[in-house]
C-alpha positions as CSV (number, residue, x, y, z in Angstrom):
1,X,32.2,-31.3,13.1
2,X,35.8,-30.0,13.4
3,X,36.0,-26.3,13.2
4,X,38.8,-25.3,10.9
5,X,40.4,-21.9,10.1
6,X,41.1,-20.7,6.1
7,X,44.7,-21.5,6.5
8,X,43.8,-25.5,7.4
9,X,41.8,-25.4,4.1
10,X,43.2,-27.4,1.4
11,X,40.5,-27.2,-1.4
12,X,40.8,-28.9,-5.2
13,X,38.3,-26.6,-6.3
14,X,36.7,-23.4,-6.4
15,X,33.4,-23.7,-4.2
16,X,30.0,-22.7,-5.9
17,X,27.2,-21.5,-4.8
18,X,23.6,-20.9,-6.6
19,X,21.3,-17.7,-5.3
20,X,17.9,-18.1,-5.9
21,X,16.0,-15.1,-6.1
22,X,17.6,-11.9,-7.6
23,X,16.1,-9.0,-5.3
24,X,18.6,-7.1,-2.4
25,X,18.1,-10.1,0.1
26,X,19.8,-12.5,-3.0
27,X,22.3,-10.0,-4.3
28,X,23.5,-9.3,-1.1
29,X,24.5,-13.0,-0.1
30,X,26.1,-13.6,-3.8
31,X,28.1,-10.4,-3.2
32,X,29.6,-11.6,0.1
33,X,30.1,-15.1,-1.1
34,X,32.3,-13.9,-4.0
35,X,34.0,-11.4,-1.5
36,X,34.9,-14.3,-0.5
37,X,35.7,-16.4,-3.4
38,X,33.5,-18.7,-4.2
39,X,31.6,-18.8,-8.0
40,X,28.2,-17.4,-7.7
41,X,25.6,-17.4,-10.3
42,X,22.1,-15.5,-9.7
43,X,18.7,-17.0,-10.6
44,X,16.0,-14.9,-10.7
45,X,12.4,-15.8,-11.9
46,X,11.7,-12.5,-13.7
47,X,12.4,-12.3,-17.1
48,X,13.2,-8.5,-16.7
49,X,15.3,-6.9,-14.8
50,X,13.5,-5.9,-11.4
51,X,11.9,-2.6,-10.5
52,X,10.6,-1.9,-7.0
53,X,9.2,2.0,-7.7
54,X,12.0,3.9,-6.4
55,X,10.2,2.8,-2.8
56,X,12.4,3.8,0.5
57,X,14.1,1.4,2.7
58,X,15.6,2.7,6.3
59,X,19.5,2.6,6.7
60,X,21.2,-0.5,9.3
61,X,24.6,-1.4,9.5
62,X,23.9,-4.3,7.3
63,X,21.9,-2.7,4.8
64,X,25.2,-0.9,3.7
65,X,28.4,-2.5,5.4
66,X,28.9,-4.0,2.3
67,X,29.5,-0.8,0.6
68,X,31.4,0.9,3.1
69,X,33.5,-1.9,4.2
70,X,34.3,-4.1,0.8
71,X,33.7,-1.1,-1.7
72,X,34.6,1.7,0.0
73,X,31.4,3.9,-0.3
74,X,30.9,7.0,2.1
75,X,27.0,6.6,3.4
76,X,26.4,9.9,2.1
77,X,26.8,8.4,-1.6
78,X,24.0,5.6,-1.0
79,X,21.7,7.3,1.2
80,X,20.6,10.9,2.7
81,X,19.4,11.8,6.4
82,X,16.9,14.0,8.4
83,X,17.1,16.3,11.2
84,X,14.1,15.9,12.7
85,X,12.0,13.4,13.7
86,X,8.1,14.2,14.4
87,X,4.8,13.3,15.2
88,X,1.6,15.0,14.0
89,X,-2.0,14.8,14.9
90,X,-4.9,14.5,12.5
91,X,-4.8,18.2,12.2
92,X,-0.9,19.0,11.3
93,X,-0.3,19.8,14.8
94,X,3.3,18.6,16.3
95,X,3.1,16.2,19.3
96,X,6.3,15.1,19.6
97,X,10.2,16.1,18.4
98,X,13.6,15.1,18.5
99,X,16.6,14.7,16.6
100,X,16.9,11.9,14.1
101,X,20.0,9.7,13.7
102,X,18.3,8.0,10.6
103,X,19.4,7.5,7.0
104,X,17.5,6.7,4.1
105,X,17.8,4.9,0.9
106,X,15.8,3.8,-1.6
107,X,15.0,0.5,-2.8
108,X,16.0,1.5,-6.6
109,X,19.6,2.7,-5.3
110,X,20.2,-0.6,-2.9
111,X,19.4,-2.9,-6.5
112,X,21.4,-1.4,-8.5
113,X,24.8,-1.2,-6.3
114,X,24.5,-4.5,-5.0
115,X,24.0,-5.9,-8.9
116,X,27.0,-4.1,-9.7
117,X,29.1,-5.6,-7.1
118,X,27.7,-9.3,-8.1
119,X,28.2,-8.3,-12.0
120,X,25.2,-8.8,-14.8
121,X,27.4,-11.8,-15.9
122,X,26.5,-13.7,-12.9
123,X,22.6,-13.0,-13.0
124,X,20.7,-14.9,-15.0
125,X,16.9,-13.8,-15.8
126,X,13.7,-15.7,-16.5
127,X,14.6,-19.0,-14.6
128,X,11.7,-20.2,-11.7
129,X,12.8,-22.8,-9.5
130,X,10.8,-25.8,-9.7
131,X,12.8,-28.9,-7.8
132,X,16.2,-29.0,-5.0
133,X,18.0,-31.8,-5.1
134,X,21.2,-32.7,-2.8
135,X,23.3,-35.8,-1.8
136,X,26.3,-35.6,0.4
137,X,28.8,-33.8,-1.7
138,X,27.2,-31.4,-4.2
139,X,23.3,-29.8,-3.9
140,X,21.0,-29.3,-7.8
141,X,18.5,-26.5,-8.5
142,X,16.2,-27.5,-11.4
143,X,14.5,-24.5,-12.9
144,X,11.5,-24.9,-15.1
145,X,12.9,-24.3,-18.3
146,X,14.8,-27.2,-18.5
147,X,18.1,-25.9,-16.7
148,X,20.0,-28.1,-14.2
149,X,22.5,-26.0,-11.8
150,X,25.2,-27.7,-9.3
151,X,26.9,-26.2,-6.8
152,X,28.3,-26.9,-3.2
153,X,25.6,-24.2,-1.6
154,X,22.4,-23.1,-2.1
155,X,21.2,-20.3,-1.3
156,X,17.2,-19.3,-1.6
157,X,16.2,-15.4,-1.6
158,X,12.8,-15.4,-3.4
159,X,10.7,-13.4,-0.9
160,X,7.5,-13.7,0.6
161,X,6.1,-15.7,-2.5
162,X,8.9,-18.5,-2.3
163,X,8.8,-21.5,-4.3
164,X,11.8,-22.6,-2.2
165,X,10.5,-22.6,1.0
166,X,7.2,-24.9,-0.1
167,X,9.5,-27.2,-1.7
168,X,11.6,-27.3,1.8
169,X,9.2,-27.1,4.4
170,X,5.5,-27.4,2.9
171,X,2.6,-24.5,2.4
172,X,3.9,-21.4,5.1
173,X,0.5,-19.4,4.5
174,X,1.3,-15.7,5.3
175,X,-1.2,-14.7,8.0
176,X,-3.5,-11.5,6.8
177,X,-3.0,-8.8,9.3
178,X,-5.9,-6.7,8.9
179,X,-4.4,-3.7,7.1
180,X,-2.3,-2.6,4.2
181,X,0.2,-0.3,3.5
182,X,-0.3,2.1,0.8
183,X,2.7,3.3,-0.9
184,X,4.2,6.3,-3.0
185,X,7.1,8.3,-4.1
186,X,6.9,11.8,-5.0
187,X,9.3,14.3,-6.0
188,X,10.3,17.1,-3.9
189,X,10.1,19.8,-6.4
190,X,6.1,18.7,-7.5
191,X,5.4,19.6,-4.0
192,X,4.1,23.3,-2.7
193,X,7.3,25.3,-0.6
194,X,5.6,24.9,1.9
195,X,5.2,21.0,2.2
196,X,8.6,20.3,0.7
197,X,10.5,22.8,3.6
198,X,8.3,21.1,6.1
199,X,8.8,17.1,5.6
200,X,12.1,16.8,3.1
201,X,14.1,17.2,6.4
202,X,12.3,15.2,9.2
203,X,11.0,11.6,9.4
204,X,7.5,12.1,9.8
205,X,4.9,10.0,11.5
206,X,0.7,11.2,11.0
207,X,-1.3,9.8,13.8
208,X,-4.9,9.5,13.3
209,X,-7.6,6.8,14.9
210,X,-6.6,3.1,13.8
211,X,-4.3,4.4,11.5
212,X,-0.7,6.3,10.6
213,X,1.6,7.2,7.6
214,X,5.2,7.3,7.5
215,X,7.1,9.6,5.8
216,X,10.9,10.0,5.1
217,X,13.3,11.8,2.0
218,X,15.2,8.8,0.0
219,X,18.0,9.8,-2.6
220,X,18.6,10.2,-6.1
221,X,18.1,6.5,-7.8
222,X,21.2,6.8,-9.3
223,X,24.1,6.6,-6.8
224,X,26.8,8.3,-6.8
225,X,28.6,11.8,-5.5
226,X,26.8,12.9,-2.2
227,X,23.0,12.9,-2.1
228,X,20.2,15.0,-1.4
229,X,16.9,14.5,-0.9
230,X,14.9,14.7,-4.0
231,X,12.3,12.3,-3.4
232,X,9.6,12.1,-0.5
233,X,8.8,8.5,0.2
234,X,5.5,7.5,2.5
235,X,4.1,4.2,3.8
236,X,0.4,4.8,4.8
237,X,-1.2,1.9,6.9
238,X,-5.4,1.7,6.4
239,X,-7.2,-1.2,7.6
240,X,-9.3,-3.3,5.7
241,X,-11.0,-5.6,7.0
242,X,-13.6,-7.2,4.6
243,X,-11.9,-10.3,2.9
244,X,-14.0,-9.1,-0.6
245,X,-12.8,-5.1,-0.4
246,X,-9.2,-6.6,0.0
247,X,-9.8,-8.7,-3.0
248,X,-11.3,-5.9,-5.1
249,X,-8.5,-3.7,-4.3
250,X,-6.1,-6.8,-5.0
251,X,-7.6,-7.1,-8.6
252,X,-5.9,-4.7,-11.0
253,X,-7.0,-2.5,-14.3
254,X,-6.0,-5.7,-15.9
255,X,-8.6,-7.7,-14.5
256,X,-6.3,-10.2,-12.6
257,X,-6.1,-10.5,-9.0
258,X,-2.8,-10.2,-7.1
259,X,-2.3,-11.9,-3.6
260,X,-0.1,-9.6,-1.7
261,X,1.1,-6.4,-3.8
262,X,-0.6,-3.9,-6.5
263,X,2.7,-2.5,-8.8
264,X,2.3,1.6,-9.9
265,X,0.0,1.6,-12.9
266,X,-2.0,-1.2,-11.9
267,X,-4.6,0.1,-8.7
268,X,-7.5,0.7,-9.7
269,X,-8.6,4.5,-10.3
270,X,-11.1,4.3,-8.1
271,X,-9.6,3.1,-5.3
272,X,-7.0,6.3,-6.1
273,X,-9.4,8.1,-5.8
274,X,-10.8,6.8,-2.7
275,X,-7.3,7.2,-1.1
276,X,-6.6,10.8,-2.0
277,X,-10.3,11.7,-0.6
278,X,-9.6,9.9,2.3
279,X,-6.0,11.8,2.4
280,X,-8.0,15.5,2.5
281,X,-10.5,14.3,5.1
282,X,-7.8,12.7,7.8
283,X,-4.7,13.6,7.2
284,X,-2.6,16.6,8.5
285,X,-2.4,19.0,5.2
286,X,1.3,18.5,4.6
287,X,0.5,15.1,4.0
288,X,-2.8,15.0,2.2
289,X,-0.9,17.2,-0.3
290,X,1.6,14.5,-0.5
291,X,-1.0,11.5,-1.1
292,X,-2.6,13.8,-3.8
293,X,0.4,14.6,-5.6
294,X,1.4,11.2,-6.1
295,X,0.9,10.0,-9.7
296,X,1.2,6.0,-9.0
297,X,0.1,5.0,-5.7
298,X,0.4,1.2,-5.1
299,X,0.3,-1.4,-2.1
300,X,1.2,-4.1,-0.9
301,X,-0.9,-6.0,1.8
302,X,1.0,-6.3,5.2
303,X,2.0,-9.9,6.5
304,X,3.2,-12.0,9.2
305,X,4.9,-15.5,8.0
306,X,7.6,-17.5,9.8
307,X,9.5,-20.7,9.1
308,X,10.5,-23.3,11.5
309,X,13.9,-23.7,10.3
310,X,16.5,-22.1,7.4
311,X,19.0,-24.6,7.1
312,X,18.4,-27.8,5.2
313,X,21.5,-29.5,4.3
314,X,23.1,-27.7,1.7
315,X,20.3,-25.9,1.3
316,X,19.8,-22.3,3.2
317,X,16.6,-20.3,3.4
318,X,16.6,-16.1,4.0
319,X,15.4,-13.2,3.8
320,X,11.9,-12.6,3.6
321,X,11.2,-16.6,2.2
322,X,12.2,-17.5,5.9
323,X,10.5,-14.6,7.3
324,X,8.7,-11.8,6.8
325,X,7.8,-9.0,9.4
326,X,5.2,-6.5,9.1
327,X,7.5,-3.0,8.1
328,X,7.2,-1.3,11.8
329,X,10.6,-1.9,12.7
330,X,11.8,-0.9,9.0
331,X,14.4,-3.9,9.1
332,X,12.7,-6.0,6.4
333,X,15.7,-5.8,3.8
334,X,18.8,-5.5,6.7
335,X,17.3,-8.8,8.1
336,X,17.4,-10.4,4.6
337,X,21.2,-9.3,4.7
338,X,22.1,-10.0,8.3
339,X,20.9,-12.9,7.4
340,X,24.2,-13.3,4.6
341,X,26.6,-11.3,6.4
342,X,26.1,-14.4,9.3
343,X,25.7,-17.0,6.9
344,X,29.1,-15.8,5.2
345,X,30.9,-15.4,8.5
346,X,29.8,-19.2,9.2
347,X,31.2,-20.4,5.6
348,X,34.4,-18.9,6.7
349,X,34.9,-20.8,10.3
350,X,33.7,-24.3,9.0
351,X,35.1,-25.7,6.0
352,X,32.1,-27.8,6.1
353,X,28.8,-26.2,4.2
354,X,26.5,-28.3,6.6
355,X,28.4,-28.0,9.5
356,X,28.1,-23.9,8.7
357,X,24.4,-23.3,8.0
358,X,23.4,-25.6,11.0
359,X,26.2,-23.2,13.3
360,X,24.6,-20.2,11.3
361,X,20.4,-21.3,11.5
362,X,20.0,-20.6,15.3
363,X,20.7,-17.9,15.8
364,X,19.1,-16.2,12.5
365,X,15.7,-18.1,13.1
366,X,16.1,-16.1,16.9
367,X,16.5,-12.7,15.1
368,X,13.4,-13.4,12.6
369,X,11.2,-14.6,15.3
370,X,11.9,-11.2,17.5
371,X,11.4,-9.1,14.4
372,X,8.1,-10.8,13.7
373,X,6.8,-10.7,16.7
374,X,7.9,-7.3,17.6
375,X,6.7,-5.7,14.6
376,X,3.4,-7.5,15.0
377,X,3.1,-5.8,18.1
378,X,3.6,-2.2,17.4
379,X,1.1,-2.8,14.1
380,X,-1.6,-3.5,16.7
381,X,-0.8,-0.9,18.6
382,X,-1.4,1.8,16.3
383,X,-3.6,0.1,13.9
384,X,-6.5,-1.4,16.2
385,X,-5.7,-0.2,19.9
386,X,-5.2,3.3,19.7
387,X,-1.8,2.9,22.0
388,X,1.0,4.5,19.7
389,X,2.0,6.7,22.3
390,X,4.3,10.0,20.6
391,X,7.9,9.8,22.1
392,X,7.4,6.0,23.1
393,X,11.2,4.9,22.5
394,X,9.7,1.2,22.2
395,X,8.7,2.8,18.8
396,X,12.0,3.0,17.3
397,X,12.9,1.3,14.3
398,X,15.7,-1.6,14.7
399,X,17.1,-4.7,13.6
400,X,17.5,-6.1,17.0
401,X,15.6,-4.1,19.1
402,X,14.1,-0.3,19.6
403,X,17.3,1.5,18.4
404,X,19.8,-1.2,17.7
């Protein structure tokens, strides 16, 4: 297929593309495809507009180039740091230090920039995907309520639970690590002096037998002049290994029974209750006054799932519906967009749609395969081996690697 630069392009019309999904992953690829001019609509299956609890996401280059390149937007707007980065023992004690080059966001402030930049006009609520059709010139998305969408490209975002990628490549089963991560936000000022001074300026690992909780400060959810950290944001990572316990804790106050995530207001209380016990007996203080003072906890249970390709014709699969890595590496949401920032970069060298997604797929199913495996790796390490070693620079988050 000839490569061709924009100048050779000689289009009649302007190229469309359809998104499905409507979280960060989809947003960001519909904002960088009108950056580039084509007509982007959003589909996302929710009828309301999505929530996901204010929870933290760690700062890469693609997370927020976007921003900083396209809109403008100093980092300190979007996201707030730490000077410290430490390790502590089961009893508060600090085995390792060092200066930390991390930022912080949150998942709340990521949603509602990125929307902003795609425009409300463009996203389009309660529509699940049920069929993708595509001939040689133009590629359909049939949704189950009856609407038909055409385009030139489509793209499919819907996460770990997509309908896409069964329709494209068959049942993907994601495979049960063992653990779960349980999840919560708290306000700084709810906090005692004490524990506020001592983790709203560090990242903070706790490292206890077969488990560990991460904790980091994330911004105000509403962006805009510089931030500061009002919000304490953990990840803490318990095993559980009896299929019928994860099922219990899977089944909400409602009665019905999830399969990968419990929202806030929906775990059980006594499995809150269970958690903040567990919090006084094994965690360092700091943190056990964290876990107690957090009104909502919820979880989400922690995956591995890979695809064996992402390009299908017209058709292009990211984000976490292509893969999804276990959140060691904290590069979950800037894969889902180095996964658009590449597929956009293709769309611009080959004037070809096909010709772009099968330059762009190689490369992107390399990066998701590392990130799976790598984050697999460290889980087992300090979930079930007792080898998460303080200091161990193989422990750093990254995209592409320990540090980059």
């Amino acid at each position: 297929m000839e490569c061709v630069t924009n100048t050779e392009r000689d289009r009649t019309h302007t190229r469309q593309a359809i998104v499905v999904g409507g979280s960060i992953g989809g947003l960001g690829a519909a904002a960088l495809l009108r950056r580039q001019g084509w007509e982007v609509t959003v589909y996302e299956r929710s009828p309301v507009t999505l929530a996901g609890a204010g929870a933290g996401i760690v700062v890469h280059p693609s997370t927020v180039r976007h921003f900083v390149e396209h809109r403008g937007m100093p980092l300190e707007q979007i996201s707030c740091g730490a000077k410290f980065a430490r390790v502590l023992d089961g009893a508060g004690t600090a085995l390792y230090e060092e200066p930390c080059r991390y930022h912080f966001t949150s998942w709340t402030t990521l949603y509602a920039t990125y929307l902003d930049s795609v425009g409300r006009g463009n996203y389009v609520l309660g529509e699940q995907l049920v069929a993708l059709e595509q001939d040689l010139d133009t590629a359909w998305a049939r949704f189950a309520s009856g609407r038909v969408a055409e385009a030139d490209l489509v793209v499919c975002a819907d996460g770990i639970g997509s309908t896409a990628r069964e329709l494209l490549v068959g049942q993907v089963t994601p495979a049960y690590s063992g653990y779960v991560g349980w999840r919560g936000v708290v306000e700084v000022d709810r906090l005692s002096p004490h524990t506020a001074q001592a983790l709203t300026e560090a990242l903070t690992y706790g490292v206890i037998n077969d488990s560990h909780i991460v904790v980091y400060p994330i911004p105000d959810t509403d962006p805009g002049s510089v931030q500061t950290p009002k919000t304490l944001n953990y990840v803490w990572y318990r095993n559980v290994e009896s299929a019928e316990h994860l099922r219990a804790l899977l089944t909400g106050k409602d009665g019905v029974e999830r399969s990968l995530a419990m929202q806030p207001g929906l775990v059980r209380d006594e499995f809150t209750n269970e958690l903040r016990a567990a919090a006084d007996a094994e965690l360092p203080p700091v943190l056990a006054e964290l876990v107690n003072r957090t009104h909502e906890p919820f979880l989400q249970v922690v995956v591995d799932l890979e695809v064996p390709e992402m390009a299908f014709g017209r058709v292009a699969l990211i984000g976490d519906a292509a893969f999804a890595a276990r959140p060691h590496a904290a590069a979950g949401t800037a894969k889902a967009l180095e996964n658009s920032w590449a597929l956009a970069e293709a769309l611009e060298t080959f004037d070809d749609v096909e010709a772009a997604l099968n330059d762009w797929s190689p490369a992107q199913l390399e990066l998701g395969s590392n990130l799976v495996h790598r984050s697999r790796r460290l889980g087992e390490r300090a979930q079930f081996e007792r080898a998460w070693t303080p200091g161990d620079p193989d422990l750093r988050f990254g995209l592409y690697g320990p540090g980059r």
